[in-house]
C-alpha positions in Angstrom: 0.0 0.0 0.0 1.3 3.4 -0.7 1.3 5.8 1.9 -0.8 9.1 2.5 1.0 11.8 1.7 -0.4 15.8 2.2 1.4 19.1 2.0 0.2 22.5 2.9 1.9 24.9 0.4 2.2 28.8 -1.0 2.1 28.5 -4.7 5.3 30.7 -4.6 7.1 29.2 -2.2 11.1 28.3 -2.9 10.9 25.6 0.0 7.3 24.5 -0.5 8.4 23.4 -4.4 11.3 22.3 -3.3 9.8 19.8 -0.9 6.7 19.4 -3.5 10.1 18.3 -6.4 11.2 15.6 -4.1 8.1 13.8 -3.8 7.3 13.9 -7.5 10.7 12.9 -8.3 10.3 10.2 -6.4 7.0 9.2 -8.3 5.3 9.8 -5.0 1.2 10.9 -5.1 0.5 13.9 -2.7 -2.3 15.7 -2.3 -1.5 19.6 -1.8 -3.3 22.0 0.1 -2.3 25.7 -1.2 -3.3 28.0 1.7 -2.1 31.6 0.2 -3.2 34.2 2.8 -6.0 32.2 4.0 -5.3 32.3 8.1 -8.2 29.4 8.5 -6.6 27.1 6.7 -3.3 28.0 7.9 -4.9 27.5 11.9 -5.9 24.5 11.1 -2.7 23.5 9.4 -0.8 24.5 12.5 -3.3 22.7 15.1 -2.1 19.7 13.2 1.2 20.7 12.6 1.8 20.8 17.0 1.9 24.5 16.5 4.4 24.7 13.3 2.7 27.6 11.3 5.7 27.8 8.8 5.5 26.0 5.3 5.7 23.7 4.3 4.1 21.3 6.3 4.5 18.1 5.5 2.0 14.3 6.8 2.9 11.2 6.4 -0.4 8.8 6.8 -1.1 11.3 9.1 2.3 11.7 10.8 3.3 15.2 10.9 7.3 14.2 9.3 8.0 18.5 9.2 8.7 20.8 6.3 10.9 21.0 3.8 14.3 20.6 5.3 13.0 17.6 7.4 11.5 15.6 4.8 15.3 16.1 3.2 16.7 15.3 5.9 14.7 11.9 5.5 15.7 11.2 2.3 19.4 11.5 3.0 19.2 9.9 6.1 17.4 6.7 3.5 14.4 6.9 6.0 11.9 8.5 3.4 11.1 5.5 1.5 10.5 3.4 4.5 8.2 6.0 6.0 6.3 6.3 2.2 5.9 2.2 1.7 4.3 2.0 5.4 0.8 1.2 5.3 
């Protein structure tokens, strides 16, 4: 089973395609949530997030794994794929 995989995003942010470049490059399905200047959405983001408001924000099946430099951090560390082939 493939994992769950959500990001909360500003279309024009450096580390939000960044982090949204490494998942497709790794063939990975995500679905985005692009919260530009909507503060709701961005609450709710953090309430999930354990208070993180930055972005992006990054879920694994429902794991909060970070943003950007975490989920890179992953990847180098060869802990990313385990954490996206966990059902």
């Amino acid at each position: 089973m493939t994992a769950k995989v959500e990001i909360y995003t500003w279309r024009t942010c450096p580390f939000c395609i960044r982090a949204k470049n490494l998942l497709t490059n790794k063939g990975v399905e995500f679905t985005e949530y692009s919260i530009d200047g909507d503060e709701a959405a961005r609450a709710k983001m953090a309430q999930r997030a354990n208070g993180r408001r930055s972005l992006p924000q990054i879920f694994i099946n429902d794991r909060h794994v970070g943003g950007c430099d975490d989920i890179h951090a992953l990847e180098s560390q060869g802990k990313l794929d385990e954490l996206l082939t966990a059902s």
